[in-house]
Predicted model as a PDB file, atoms N, CA, C, CB and O in Angstrom, pLDDT in the B-factor column:
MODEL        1                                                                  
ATOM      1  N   UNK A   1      -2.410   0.912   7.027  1.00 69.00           N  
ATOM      2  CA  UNK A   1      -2.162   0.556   5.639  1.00 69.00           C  
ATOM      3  C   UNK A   1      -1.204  -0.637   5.597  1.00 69.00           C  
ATOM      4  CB  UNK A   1      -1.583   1.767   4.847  1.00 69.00           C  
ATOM      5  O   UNK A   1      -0.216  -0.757   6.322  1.00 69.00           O  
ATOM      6  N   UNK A   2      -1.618  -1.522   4.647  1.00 78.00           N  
ATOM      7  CA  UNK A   2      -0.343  -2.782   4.341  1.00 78.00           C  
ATOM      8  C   UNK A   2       0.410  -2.809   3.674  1.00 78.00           C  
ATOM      9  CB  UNK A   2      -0.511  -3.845   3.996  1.00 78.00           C  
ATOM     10  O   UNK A   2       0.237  -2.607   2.472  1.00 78.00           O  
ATOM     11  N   UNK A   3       1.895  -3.157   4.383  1.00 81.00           N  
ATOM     12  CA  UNK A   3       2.988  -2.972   3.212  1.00 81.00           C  
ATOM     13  C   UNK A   3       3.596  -4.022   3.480  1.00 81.00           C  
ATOM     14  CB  UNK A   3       3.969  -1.715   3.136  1.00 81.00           C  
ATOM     15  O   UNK A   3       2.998  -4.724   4.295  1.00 81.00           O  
ATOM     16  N   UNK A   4       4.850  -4.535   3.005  1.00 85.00           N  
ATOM     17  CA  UNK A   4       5.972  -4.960   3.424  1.00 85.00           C  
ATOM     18  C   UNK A   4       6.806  -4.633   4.254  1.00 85.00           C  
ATOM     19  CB  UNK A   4       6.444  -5.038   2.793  1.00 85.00           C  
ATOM     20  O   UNK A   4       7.130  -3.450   4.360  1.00 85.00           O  
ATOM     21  N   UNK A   5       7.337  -5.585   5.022  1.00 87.00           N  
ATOM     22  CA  UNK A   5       8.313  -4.845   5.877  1.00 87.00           C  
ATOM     23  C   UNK A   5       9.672  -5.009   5.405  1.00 87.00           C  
ATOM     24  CB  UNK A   5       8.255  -5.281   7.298  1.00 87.00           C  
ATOM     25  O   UNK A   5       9.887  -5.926   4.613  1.00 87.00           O  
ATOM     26  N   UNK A   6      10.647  -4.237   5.783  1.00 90.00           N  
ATOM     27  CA  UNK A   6      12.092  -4.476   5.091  1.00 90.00           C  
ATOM     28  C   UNK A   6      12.651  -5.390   6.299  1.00 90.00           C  
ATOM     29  CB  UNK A   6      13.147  -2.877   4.737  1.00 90.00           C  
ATOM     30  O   UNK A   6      12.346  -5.263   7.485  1.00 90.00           O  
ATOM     31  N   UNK A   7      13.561  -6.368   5.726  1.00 86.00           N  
ATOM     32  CA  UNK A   7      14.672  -6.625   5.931  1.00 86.00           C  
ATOM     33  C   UNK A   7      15.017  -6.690   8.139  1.00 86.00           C  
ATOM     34  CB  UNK A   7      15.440  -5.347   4.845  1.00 86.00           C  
ATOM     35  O   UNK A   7      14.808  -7.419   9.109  1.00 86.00           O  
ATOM     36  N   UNK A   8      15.541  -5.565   7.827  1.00 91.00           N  
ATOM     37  CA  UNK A   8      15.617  -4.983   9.420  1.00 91.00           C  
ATOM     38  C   UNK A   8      14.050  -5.047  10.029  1.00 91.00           C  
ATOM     39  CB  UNK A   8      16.243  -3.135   9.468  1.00 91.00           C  
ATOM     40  O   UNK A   8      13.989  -5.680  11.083  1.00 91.00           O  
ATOM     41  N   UNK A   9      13.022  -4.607   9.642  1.00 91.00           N  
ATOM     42  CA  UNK A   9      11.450  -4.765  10.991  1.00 91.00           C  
ATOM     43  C   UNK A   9      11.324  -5.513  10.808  1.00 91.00           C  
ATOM     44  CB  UNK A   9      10.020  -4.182  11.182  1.00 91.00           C  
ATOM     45  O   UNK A   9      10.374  -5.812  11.531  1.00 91.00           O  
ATOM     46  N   UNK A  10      11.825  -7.164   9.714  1.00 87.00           N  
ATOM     47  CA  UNK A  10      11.159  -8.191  10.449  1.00 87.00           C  
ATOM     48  C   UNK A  10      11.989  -8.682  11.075  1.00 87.00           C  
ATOM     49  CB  UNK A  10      10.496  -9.107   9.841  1.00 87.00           C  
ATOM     50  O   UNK A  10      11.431  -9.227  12.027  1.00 87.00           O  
ATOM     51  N   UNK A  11      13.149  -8.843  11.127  1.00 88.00           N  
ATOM     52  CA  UNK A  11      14.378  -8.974  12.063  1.00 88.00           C  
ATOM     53  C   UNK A  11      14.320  -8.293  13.394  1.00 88.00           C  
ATOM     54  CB  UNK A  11      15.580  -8.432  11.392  1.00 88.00           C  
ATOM     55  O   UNK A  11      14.986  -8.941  14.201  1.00 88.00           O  
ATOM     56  N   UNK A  12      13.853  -7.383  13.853  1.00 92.00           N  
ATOM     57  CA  UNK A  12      13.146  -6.806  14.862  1.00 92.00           C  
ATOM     58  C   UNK A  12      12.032  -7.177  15.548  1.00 92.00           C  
ATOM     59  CB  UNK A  12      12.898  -5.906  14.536  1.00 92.00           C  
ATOM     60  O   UNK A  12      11.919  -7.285  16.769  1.00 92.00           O  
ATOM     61  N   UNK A  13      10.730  -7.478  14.206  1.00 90.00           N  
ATOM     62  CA  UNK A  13       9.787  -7.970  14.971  1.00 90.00           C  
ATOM     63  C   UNK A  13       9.358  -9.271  15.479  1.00 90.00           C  
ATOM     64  CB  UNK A  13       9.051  -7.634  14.540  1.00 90.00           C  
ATOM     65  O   UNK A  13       8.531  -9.555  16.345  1.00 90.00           O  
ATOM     66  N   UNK A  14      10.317 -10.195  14.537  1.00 92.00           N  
ATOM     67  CA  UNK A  14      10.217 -11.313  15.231  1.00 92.00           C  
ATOM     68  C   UNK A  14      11.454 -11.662  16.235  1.00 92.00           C  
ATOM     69  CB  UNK A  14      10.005 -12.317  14.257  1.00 92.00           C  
ATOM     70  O   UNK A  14      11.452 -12.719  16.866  1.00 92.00           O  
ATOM     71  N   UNK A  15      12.400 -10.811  16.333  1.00 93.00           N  
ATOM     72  CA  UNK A  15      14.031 -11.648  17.486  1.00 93.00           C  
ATOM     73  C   UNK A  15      13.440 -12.204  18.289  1.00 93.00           C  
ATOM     74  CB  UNK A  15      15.294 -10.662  18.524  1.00 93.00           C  
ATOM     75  O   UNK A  15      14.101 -13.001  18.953  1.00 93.00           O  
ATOM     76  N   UNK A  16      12.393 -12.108  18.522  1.00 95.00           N  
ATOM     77  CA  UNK A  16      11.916 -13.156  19.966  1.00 95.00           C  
ATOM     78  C   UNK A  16      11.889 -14.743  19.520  1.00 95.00           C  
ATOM     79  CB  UNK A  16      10.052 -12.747  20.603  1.00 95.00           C  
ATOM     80  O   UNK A  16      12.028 -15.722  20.253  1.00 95.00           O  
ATOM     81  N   UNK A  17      11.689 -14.705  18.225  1.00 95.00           N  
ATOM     82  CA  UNK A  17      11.715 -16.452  17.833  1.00 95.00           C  
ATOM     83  C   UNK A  17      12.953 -16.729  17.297  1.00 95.00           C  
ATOM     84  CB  UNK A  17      10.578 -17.020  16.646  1.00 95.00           C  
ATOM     85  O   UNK A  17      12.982 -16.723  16.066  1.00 95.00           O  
ATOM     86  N   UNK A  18      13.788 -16.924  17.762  1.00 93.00           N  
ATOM     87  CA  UNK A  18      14.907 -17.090  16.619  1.00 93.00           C  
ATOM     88  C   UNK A  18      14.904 -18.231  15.531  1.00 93.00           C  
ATOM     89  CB  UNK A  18      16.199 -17.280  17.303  1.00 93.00           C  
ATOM     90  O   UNK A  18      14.620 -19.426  15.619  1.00 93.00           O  
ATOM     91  N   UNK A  19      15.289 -17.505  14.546  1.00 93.00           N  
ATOM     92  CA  UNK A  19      15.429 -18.865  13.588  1.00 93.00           C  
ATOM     93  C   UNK A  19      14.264 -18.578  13.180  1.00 93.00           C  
ATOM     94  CB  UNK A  19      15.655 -20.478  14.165  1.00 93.00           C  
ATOM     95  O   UNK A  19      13.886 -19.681  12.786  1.00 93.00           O  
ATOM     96  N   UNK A  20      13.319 -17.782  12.971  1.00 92.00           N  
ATOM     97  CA  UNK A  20      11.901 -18.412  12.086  1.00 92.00           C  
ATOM     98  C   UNK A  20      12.303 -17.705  10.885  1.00 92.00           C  
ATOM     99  CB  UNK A  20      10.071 -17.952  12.671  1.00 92.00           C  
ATOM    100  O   UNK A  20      12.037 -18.345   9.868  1.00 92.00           O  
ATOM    101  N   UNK A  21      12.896 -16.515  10.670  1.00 88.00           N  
ATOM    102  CA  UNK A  21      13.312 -15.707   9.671  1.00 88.00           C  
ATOM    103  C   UNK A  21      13.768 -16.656   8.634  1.00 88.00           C  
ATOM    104  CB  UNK A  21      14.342 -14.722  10.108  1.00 88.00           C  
ATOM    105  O   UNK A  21      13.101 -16.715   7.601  1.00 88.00           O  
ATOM    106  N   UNK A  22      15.125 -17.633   8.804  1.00 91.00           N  
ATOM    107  CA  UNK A  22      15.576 -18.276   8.029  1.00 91.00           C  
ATOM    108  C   UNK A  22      14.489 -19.750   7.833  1.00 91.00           C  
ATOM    109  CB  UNK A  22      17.011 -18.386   8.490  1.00 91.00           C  
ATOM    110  O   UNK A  22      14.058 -20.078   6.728  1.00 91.00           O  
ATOM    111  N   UNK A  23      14.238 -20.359   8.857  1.00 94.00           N  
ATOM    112  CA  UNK A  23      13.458 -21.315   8.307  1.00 94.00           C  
ATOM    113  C   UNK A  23      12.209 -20.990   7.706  1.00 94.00           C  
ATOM    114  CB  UNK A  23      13.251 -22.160   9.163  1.00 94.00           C  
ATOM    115  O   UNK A  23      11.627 -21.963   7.227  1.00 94.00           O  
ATOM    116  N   UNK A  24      11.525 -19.674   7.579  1.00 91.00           N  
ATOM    117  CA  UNK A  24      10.705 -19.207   6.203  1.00 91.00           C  
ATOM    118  C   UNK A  24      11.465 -18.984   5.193  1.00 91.00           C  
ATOM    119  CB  UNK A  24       9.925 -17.971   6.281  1.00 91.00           C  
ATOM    120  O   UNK A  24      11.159 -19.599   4.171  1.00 91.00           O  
ATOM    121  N   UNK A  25      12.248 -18.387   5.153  1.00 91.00           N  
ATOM    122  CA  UNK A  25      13.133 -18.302   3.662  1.00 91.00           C  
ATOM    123  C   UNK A  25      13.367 -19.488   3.339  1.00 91.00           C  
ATOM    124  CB  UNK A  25      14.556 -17.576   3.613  1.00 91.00           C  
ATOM    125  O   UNK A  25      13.262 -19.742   2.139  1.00 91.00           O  
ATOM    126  N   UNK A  26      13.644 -20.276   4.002  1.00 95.00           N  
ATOM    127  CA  UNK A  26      14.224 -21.874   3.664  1.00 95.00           C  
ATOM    128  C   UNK A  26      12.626 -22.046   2.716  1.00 95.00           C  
ATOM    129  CB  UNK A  26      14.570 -23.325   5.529  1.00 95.00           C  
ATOM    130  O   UNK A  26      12.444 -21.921   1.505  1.00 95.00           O  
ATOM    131  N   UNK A  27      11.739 -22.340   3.708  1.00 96.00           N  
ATOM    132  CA  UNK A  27      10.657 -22.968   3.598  1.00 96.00           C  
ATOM    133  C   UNK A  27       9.822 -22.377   2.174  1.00 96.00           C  
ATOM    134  CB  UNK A  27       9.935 -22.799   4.984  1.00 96.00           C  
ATOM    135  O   UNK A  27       8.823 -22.924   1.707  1.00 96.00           O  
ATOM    136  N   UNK A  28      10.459 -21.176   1.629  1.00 93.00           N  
ATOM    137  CA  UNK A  28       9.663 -20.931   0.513  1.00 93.00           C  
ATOM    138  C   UNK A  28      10.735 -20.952  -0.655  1.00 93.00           C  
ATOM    139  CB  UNK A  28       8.813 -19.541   0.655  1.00 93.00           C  
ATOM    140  O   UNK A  28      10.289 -20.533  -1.723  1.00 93.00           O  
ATOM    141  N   UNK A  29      12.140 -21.382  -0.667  1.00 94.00           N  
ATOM    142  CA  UNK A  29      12.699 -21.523  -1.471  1.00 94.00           C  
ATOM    143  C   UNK A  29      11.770 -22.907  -1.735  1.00 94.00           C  
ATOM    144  CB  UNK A  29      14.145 -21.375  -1.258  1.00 94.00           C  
ATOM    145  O   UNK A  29      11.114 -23.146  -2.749  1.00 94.00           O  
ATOM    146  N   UNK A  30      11.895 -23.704  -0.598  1.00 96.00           N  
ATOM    147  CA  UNK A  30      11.697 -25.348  -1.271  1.00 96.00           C  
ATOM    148  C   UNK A  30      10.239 -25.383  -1.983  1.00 96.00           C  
ATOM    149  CB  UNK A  30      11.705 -26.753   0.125  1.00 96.00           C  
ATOM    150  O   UNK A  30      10.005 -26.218  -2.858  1.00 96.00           O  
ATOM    151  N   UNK A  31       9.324 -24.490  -1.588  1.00 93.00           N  
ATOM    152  CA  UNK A  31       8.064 -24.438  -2.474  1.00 93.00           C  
ATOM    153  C   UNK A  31       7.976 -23.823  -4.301  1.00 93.00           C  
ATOM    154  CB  UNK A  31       7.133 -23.446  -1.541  1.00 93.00           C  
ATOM    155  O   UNK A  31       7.140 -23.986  -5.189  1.00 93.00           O  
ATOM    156  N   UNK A  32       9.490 -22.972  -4.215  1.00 90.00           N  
ATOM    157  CA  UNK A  32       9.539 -22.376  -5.491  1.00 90.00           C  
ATOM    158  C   UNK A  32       9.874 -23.231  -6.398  1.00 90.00           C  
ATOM    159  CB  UNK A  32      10.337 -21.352  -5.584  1.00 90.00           C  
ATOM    160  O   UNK A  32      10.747 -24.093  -6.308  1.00 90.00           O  
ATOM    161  N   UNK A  33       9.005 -22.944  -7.517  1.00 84.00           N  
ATOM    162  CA  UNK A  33       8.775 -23.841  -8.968  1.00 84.00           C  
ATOM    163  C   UNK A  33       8.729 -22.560 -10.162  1.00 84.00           C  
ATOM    164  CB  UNK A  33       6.961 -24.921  -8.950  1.00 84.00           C  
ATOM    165  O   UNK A  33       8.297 -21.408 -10.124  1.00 84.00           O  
ATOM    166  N   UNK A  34       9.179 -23.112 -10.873  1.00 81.00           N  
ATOM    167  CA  UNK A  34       9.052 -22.160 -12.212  1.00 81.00           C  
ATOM    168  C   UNK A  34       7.805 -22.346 -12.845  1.00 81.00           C  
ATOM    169  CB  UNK A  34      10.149 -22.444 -13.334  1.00 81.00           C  
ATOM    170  O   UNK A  34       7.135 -23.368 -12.989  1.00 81.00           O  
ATOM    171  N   UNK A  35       7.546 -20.797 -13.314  1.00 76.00           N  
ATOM    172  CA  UNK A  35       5.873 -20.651 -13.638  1.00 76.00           C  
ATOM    173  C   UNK A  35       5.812 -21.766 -14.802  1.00 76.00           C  
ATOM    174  CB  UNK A  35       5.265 -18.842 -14.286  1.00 76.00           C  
ATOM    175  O   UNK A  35       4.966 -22.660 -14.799  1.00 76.00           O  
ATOM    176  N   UNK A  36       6.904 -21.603 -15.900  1.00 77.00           N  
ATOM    177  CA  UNK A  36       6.682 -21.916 -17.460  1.00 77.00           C  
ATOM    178  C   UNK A  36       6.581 -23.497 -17.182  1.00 77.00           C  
ATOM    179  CB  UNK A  36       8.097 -21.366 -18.683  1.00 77.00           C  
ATOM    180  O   UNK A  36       6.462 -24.229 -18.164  1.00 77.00           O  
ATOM    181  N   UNK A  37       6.626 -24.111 -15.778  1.00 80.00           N  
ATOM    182  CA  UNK A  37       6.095 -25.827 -15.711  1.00 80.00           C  
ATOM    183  C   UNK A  37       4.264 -25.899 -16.251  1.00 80.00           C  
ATOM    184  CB  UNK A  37       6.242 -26.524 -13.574  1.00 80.00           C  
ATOM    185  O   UNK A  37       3.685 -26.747 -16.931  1.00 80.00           O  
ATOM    186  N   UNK A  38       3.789 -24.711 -15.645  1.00 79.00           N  
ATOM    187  CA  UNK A  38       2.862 -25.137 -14.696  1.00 79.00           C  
ATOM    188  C   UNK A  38       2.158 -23.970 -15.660  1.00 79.00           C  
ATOM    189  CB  UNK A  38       3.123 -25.101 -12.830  1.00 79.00           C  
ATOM    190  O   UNK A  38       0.990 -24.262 -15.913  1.00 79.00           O  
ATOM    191  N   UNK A  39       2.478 -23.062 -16.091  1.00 74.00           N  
ATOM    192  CA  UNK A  39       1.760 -21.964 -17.234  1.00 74.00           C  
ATOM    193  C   UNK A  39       1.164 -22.266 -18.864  1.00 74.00           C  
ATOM    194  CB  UNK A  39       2.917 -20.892 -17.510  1.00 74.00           C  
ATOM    195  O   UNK A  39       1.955 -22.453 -19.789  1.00 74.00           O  
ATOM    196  N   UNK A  40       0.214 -22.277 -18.986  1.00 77.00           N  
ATOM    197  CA  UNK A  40      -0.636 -23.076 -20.535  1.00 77.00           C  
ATOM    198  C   UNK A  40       0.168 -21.754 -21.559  1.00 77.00           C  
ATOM    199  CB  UNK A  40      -3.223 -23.011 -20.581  1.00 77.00           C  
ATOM    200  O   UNK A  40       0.186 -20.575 -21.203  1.00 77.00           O  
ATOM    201  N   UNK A  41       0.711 -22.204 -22.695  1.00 81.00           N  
ATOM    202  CA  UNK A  41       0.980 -21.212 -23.741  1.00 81.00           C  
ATOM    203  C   UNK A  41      -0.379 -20.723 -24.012  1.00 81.00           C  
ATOM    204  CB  UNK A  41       1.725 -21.783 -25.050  1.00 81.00           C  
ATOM    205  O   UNK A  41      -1.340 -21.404 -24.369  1.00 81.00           O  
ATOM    206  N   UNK A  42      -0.339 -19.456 -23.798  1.00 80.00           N  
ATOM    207  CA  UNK A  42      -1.806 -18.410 -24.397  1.00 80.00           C  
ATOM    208  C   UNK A  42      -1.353 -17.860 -25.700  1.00 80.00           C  
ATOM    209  CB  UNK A  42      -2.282 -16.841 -23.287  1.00 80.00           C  
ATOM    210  O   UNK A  42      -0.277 -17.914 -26.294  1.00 80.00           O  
ATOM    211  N   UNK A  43      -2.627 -17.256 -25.992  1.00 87.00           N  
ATOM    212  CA  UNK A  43      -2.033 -16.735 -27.801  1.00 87.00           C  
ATOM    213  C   UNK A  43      -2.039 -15.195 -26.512  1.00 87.00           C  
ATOM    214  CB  UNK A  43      -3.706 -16.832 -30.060  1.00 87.00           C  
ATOM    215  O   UNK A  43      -2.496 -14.994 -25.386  1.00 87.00           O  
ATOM    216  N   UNK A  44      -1.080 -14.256 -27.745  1.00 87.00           N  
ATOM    217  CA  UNK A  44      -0.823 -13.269 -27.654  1.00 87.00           C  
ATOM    218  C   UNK A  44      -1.563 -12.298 -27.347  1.00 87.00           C  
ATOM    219  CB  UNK A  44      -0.402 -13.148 -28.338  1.00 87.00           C  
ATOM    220  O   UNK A  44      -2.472 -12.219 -28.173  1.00 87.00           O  
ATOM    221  N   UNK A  45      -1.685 -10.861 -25.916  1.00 90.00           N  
ATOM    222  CA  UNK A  45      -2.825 -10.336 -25.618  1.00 90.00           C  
ATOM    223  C   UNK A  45      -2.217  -9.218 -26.446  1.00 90.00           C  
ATOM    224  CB  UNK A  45      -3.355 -10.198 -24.074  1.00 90.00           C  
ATOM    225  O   UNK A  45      -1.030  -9.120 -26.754  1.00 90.00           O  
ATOM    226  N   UNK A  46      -3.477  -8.158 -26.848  1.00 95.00           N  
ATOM    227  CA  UNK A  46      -3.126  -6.962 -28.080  1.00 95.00           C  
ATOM    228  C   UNK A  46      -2.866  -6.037 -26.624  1.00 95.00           C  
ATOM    229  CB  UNK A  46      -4.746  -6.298 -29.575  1.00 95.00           C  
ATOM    230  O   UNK A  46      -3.575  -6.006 -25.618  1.00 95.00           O  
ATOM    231  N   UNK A  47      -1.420  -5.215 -26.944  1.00 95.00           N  
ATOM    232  CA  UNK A  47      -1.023  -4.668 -26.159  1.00 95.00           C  
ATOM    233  C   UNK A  47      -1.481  -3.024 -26.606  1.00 95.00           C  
ATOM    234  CB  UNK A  47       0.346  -5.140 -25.997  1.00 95.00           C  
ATOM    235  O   UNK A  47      -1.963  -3.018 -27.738  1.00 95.00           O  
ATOM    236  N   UNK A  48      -1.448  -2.109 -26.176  1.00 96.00           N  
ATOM    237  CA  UNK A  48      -0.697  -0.343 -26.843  1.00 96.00           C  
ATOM    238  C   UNK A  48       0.823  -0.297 -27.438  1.00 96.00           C  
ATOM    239  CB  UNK A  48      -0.499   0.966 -25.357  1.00 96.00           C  
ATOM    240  O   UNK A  48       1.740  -0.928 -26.913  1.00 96.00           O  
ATOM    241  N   UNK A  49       0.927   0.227 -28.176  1.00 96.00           N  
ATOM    242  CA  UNK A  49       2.285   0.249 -29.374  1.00 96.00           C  
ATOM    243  C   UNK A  49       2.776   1.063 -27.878  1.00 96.00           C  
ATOM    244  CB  UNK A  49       2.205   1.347 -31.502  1.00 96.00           C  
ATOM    245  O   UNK A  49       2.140   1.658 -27.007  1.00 96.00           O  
ATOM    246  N   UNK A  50       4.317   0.735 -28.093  1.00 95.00           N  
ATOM    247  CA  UNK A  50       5.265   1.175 -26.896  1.00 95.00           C  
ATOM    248  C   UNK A  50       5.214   0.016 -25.209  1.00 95.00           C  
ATOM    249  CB  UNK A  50       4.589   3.018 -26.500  1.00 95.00           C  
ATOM    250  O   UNK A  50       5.820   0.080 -24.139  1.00 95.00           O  
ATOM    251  N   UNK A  51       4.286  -0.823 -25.710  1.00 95.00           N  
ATOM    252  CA  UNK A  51       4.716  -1.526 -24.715  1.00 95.00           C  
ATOM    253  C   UNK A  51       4.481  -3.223 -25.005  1.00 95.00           C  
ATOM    254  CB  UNK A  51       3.985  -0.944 -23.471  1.00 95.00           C  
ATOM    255  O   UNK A  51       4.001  -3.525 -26.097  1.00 95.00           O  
ATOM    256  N   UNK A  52       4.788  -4.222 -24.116  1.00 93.00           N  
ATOM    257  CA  UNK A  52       4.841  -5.548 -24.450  1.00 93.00           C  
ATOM    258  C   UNK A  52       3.499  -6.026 -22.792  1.00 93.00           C  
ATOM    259  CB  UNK A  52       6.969  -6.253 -24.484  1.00 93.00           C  
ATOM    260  O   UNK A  52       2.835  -5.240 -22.116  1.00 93.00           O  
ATOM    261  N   UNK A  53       3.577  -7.241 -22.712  1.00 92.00           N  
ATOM    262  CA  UNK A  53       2.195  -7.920 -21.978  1.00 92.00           C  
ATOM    263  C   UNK A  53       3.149  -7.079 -20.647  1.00 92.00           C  
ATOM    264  CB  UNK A  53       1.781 -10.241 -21.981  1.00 92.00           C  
ATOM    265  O   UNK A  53       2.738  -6.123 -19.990  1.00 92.00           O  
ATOM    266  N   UNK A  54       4.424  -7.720 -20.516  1.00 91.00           N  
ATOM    267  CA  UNK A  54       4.559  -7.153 -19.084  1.00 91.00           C  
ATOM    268  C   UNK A  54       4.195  -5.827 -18.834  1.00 91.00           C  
ATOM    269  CB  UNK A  54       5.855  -7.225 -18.629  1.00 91.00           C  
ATOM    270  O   UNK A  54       3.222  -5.599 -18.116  1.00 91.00           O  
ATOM    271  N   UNK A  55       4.899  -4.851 -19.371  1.00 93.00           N  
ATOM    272  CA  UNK A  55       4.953  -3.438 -19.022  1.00 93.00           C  
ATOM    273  C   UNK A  55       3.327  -3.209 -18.994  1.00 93.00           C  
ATOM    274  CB  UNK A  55       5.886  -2.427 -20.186  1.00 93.00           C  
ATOM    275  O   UNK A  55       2.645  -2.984 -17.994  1.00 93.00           O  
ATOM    276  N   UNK A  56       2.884  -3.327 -20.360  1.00 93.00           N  
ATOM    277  CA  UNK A  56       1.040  -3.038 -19.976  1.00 93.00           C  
ATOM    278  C   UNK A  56       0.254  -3.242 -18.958  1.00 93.00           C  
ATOM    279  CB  UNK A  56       0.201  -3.681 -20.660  1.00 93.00           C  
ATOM    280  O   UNK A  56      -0.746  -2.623 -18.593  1.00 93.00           O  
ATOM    281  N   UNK A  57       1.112  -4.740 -18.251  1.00 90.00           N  
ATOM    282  CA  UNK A  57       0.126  -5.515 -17.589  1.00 90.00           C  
ATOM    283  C   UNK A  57       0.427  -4.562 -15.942  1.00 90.00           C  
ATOM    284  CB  UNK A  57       0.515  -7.533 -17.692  1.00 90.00           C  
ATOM    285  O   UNK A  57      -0.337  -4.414 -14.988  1.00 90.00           O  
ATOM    286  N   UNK A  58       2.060  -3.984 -16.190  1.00 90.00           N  
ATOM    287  CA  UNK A  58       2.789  -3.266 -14.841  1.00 90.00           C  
ATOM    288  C   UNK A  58       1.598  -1.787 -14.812  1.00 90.00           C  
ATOM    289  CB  UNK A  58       4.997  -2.709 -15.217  1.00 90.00           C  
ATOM    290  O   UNK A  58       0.913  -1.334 -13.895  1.00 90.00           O  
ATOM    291  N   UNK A  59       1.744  -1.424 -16.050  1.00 91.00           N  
ATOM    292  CA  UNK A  59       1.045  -0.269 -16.345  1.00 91.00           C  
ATOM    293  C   UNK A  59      -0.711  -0.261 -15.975  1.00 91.00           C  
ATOM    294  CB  UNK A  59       1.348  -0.070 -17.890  1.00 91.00           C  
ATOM    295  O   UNK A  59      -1.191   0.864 -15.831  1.00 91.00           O  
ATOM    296  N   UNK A  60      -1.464  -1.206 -15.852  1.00 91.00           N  
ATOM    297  CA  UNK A  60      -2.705  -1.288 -15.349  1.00 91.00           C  
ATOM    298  C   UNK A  60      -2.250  -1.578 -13.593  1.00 91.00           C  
ATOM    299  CB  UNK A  60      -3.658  -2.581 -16.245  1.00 91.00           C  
ATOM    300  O   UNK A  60      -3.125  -1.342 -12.759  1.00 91.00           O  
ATOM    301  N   UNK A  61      -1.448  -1.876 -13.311  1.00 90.00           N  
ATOM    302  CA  UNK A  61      -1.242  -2.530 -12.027  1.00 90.00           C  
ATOM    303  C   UNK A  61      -0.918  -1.239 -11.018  1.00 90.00           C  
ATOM    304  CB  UNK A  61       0.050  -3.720 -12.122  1.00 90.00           C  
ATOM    305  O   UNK A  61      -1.270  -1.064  -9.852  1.00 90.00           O  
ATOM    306  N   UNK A  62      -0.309  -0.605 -11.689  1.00 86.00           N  
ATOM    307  CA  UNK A  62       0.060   0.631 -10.654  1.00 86.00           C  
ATOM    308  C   UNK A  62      -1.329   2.187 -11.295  1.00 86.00           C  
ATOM    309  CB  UNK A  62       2.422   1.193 -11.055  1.00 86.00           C  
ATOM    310  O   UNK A  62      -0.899   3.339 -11.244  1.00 86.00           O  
ATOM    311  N   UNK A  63      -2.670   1.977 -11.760  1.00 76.00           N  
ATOM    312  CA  UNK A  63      -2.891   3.363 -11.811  1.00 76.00           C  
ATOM    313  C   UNK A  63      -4.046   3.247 -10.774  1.00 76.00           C  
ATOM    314  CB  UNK A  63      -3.227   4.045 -13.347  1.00 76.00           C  
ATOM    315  O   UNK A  63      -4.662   2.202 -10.561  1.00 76.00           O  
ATOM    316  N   UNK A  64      -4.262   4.391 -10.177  1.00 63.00           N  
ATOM    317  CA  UNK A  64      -4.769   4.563  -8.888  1.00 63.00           C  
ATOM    318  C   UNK A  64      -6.374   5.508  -9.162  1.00 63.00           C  
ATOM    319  CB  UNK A  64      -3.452   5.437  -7.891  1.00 63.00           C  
ATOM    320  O   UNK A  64      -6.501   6.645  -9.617  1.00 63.00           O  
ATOM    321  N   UNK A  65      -7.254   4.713  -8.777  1.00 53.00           N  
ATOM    322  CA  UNK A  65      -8.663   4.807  -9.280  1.00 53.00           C  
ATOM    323  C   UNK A  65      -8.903   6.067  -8.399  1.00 53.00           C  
ATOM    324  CB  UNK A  65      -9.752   3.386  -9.020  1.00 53.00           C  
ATOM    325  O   UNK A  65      -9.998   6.629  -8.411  1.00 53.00           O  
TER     326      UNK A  65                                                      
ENDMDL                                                                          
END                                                                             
């Protein structure tokens, strides 16, 4: 199964390279851009009363078929 690894197993699984840990973190700070550059204003999606786009959108994202 695929997950993430924490913190410590990838610090483990890579010690043989040193330095790649930080020069990926480096390397994806410098790629990070803010969405709202690069995101078209949409009109508003009709949500369920009790929630807003995020939570709905969290709420389809986690139910398990």
């Amino acid at each position: 199964m695929a997950h993430l690894r924490s913190g410590a197993e990838q610090a483990e699984w890579f010690a043989r390279y040193p330095g790649v840990i930080e020069r990926a973190a480096e390397l994806g700070l410098s790629c990070a851009f803010d969405l709202q550059l690069v995101a078209p204003k949409l009109p508003d999606f009709p949500v369920p009363e009790g929630h807003n786009e995020m939570s709905w959108l969290r709420e389809l994202a986690y139910v398990v078929h």
